[in-house]
C-alpha positions in Angstrom: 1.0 3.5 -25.8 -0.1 2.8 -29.8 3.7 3.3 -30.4 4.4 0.8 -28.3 1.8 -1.9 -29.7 3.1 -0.6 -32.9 6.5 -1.6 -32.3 5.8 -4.9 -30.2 4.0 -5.8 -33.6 6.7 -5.0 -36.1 9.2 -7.0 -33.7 7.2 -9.8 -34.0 6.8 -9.7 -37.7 10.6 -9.4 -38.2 10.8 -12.6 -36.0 8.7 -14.6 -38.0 10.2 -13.3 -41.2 13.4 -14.5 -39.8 11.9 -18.2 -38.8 10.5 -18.4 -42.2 14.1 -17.7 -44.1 15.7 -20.4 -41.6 13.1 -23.2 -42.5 13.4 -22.3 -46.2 17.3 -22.5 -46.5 17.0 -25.4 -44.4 14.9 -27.0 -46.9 16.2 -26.4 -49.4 19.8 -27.4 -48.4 18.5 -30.8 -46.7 16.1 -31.9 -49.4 17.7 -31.0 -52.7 21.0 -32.6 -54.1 23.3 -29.7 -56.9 22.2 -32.2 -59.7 18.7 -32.4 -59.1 16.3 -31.4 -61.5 13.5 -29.3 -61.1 10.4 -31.2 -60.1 6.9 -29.1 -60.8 5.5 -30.9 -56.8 8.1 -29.4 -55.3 6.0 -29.7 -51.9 6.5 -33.8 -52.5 10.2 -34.4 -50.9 9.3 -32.0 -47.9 8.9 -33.7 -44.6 5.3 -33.1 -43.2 6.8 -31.3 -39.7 8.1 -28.6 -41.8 5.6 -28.2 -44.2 3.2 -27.9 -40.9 5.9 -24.8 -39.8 6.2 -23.1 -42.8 2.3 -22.6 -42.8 1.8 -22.0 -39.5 4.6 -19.0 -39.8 2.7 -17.8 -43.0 -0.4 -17.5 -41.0 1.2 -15.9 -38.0 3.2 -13.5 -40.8 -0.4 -12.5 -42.2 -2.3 -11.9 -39.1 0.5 -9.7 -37.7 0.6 -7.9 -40.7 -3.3 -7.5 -40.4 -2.7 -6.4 -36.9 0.2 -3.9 -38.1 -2.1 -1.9 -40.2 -5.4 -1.6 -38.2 -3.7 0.0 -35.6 -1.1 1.9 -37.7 -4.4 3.2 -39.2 -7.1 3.5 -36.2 -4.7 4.3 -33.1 -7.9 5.3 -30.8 -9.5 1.4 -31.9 -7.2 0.0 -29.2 -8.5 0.0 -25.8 -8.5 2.6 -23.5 -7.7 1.4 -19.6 -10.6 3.4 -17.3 -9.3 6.6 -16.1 -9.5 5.7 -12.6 -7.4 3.0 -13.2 -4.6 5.3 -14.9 -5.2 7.3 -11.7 -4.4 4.9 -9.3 -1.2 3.7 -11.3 0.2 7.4 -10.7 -0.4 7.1 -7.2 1.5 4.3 -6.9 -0.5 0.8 -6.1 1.3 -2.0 -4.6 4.7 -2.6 -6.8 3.7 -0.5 -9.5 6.6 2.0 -9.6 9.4 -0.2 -8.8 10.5 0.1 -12.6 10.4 3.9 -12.2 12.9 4.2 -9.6 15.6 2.1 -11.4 18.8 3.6 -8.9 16.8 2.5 -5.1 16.0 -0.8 -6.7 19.4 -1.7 -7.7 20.6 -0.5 -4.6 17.7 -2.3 -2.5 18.6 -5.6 -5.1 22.4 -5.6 -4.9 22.6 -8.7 -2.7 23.8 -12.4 -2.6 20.7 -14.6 -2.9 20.6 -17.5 0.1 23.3 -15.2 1.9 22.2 -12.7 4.8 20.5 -9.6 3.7 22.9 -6.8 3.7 23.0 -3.9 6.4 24.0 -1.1 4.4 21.5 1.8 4.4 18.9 -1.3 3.9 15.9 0.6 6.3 16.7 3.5 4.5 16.5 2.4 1.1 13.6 0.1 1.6 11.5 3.3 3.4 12.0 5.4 0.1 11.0 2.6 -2.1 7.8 1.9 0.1 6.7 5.5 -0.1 7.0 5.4 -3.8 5.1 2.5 -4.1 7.5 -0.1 -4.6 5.8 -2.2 -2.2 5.9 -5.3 -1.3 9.6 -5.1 -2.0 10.6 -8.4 -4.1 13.8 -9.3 -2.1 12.6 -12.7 -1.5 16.1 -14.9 -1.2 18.0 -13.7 1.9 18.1 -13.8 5.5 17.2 -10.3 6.8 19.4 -9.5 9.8 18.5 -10.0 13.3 19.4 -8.7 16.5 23.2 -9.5 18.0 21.2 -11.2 21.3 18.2 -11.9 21.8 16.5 -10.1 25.0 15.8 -12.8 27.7 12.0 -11.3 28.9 10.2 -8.5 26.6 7.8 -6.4 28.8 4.2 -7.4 29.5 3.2 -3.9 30.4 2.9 -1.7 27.1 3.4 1.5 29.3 6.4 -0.2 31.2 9.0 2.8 32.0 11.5 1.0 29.5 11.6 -0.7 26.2 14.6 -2.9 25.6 17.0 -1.1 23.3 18.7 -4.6 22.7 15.4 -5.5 21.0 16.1 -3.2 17.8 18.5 -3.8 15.3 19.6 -0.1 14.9 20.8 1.1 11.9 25.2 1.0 12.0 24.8 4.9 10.7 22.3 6.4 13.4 23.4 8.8 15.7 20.4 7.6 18.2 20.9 3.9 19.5 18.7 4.1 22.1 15.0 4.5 23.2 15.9 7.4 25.9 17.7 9.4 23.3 14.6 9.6 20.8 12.7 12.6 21.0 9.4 12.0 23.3 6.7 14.0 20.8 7.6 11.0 18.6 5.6 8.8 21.2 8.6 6.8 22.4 8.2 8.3 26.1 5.9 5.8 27.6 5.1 7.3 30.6 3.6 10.3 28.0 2.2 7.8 26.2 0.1 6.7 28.9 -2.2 8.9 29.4 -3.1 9.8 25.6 -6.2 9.3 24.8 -7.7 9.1 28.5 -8.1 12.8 29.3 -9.9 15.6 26.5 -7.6 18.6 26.7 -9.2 20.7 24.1 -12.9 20.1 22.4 -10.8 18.0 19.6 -9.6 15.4 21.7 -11.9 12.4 21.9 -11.1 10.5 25.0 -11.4 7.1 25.0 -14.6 6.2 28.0 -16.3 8.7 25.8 -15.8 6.7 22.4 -17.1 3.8 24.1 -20.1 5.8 25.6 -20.3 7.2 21.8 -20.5 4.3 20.7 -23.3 2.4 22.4 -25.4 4.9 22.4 -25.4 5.5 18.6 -26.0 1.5 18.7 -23.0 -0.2 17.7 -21.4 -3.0 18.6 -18.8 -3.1 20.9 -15.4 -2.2 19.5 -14.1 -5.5 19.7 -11.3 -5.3 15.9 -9.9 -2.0 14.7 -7.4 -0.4 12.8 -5.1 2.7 13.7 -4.1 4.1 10.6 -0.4 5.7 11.1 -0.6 5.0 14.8 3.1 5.7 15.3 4.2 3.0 18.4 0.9 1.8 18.9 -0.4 3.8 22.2 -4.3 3.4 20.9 -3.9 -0.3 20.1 -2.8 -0.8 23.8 -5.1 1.8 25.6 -8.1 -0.1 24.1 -6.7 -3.3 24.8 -6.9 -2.2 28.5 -9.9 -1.1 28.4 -12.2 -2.5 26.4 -10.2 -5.8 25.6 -10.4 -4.6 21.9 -7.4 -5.6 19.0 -5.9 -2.9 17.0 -4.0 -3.4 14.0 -1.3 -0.2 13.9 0.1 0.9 10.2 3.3 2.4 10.5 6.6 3.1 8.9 9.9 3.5 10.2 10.7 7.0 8.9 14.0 8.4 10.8 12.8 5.7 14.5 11.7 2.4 15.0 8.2 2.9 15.2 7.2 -0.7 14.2 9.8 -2.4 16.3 8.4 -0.2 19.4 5.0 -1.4 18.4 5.7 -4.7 18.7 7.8 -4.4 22.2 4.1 -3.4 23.4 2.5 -6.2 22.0 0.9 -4.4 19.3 1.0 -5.5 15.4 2.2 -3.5 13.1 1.5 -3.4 9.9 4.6 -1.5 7.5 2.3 -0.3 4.8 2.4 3.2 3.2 -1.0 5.4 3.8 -1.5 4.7 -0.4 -1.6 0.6 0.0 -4.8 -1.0 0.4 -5.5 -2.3 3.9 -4.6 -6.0 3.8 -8.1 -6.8 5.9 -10.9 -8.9 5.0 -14.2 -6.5 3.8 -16.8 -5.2 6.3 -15.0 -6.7 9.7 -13.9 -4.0 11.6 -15.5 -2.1 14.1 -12.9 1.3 14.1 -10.7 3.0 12.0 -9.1 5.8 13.3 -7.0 8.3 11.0 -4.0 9.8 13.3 -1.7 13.1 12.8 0.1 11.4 9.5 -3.1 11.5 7.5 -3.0 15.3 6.7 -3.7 17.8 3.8 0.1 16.9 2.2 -1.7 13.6 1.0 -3.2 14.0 -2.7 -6.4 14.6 -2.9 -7.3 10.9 -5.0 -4.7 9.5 -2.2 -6.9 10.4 0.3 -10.2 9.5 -1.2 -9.1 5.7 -2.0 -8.3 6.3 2.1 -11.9 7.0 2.8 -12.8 4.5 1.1 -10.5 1.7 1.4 -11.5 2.7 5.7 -15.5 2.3 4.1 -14.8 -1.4 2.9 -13.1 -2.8 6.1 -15.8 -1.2 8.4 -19.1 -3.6 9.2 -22.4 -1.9 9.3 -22.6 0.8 12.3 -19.0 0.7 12.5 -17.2 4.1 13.5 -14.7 6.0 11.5 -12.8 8.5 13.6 -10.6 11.2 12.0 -8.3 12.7 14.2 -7.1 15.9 14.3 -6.9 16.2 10.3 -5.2 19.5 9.2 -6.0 21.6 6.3 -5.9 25.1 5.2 -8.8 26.7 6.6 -10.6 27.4 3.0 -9.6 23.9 1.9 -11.9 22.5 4.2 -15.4 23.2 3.1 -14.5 23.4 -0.4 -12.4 20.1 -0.5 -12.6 17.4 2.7 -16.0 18.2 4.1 -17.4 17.0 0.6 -15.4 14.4 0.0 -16.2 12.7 3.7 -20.1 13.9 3.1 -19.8 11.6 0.1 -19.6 8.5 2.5 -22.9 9.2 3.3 -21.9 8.4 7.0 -23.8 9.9 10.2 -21.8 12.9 12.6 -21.4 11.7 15.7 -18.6 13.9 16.5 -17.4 17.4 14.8 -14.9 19.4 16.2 -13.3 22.3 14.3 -10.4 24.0 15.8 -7.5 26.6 14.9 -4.0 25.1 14.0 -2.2 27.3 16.7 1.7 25.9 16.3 4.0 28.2 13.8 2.7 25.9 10.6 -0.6 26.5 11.8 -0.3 30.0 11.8 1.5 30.6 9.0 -0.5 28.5 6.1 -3.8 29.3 8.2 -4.4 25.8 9.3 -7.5 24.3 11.1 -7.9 20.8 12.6 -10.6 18.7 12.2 -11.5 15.6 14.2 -14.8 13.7 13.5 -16.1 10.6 14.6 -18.6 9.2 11.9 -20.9 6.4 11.6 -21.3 3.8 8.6 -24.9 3.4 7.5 -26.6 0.1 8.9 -28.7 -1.3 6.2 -32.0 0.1 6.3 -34.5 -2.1 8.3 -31.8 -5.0 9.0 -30.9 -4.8 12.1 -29.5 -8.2 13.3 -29.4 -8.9 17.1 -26.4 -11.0 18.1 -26.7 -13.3 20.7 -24.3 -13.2 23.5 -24.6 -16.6 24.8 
């Protein structure tokens, strides 16, 4: 970083070194004839605009080379950005490492501006550069592509039997081109679908009558605005719709399926935002964030935390964080998540710990981990809302 000032600085000082020789010759070619005589006020014949130049160079010449040798001399006198700032820029904040992948941008950028987006690989490319923080992506000057025809009625039911495949612009290289040929674990089977969340198969599973029971007896409000954090399609966002007339926002990418397009077939928004980018909602509105299967023990540590507590700053007073089914290597999780959630300072309602059973499970010695927490109400303030 000081090599960089210190070259910025001796760039600059050339430049004005350079400006200064131009306004001299310039002088002295415009305001002196071969035969002229030396004059002792040499500064008399010189209009006032350059003689106004010529010191105003001077000065920037001397304060540059002031600048040049305090930090040639005292590199640690420059300041130092907070570490937790450095932190978050390796982690990759909105837009931030766009310059660092140089190859996807110039792929993602290689279009005609005020001409339709191009198709090529464009999902694909825009996906990598999301995950790496590139994001939002700054193609801002052509049309993205849209669907060949436009479906005449979408389906009111978000558990309807079909989803129209003429709905998604699928990608010209996919091997999959419909809804029925996706693979139902990834939550495209909505007759699966509808019954998640409803029905507690094992002591992890939180169903969703017994969230609402959870939650008015621990005294909070009625889950009325939430956020699913990678909620795949959306299912949550539409069982509590049903059920409690509650709106879920639903982050989501498109990783190998159209997860957002499916999302928004069921009337549910999704929001295409990386688990690393800051939730774009107002502070202390929400009444539920929920964590699903994608937040995991493969997130960084610091990745995770700014999670927690980006979750902390969207959630109201009383408001309920719900982590569902985290995995984690079975020692990882008292010596790692347990204090970083206890950190919160937020009350158990729920704490379930179970064995990862699948073959990753098994093999890394996995455990899951679903809790439903409670943010603190401020002490003595409890506000009753009238519901007239």
């Amino acid at each position: 970083m000081g090599m960089g000032i210190g070259m910025g600085l001796n760039l600059l000082l050339l430049l004005a070194m350079v400006a200064t020789n131009i306004l001299s010759l310039y002088h002295l070619s415009s305001t002196r004839s071969p035969t002229a005589a030396p004059s002792s006020s040499s500064n008399a014949d010189v209009p006032d605009h350059l003689l106004h130049q010529l010191h105003t160079i001077r000065a920037t010449i001397s304060h540059l080379t002031r600048l040049r040798s305090s930090s040639s001399s005292s590199p640690s006198s420059a300041a130092v950005p907070p570490p937790e700032l450095l932190l978050y820029a390796r982690i990759a904040p909105i837009a931030s490492a766009c310059s660092d992948h140089p190859d996807l941008l110039h792929r993602y950028m290689n279009y005609t501006p005020f001409a339709p987006c191009p198709r090529d690989d464009a999902r694909d490319v825009a996906e990598a550069l999301i995950l790496r923080g590139c994001h939002p992506l700054p193609r801002r000057r052509c049309f993205s592509p849209t669907v060949p025809k436009v479906p005449v009625a979408l389906p009111s039911d978000p558990f309807s039997a079909t989803l129209p495949d003429a709905a998604v612009l699928w990608p010209s290289s996919a091997a999959c081109r419909s809804f029925s040929c996706l693979p139902p674990g990834l939550g495209f089977d909505t007759k699966v679908e509808a019954t998640r969340f409803l029905v507690a198969r094992s002591v992890l599973d939180l169903p969703l009558t017994q969230l609402l029971n959870l939650a008015r007896s621990a005294g909070a409000a009625p889950i009325r605005l939430g956020l699913d954090v990678g909620g795949g399609t959306g299912t949550l966002a539409a069982q509590l719709r049903r059920l409690a007339n509650a709106t879920l926002l639903t982050t989501t990418l498109d990783l190998g399926a159209p997860y957002s397009e499916a999302a928004a077939l069921r009337g549910v928004i999704p929001l295409h935002a990386p688990l690393q980018q800051r939730f774009p909602v107002q502070d202390g509105v929400l009444d539920l964030v929920r964590t699903g299967h994608a937040v995991n023990r493969w997130i960084p540590a610091p990745v995770l935390e700014f999670l927690l507590y980006d979750a902390d700053r969207v959630l109201r007073p009383g408001g309920l964080l719900w982590v569902d089914h985290f995995f984690c290597r079975a020692g990882d999780l008292d010596a790692l998540y347990v204090p970083m959630i206890a950190r919160l300072g937020y009350r158990r309602i729920k704490w379930a710990v179970a064995n990862k059973t699948d073959a990753g499970g098994l093999k890394n010695g996995e455990v899951y981990l679903t809790a439903l927490l409670q943010k603190p109400l401020p002490a003595a303030s409890v506000v009753k809302v009238s519901s007239n």
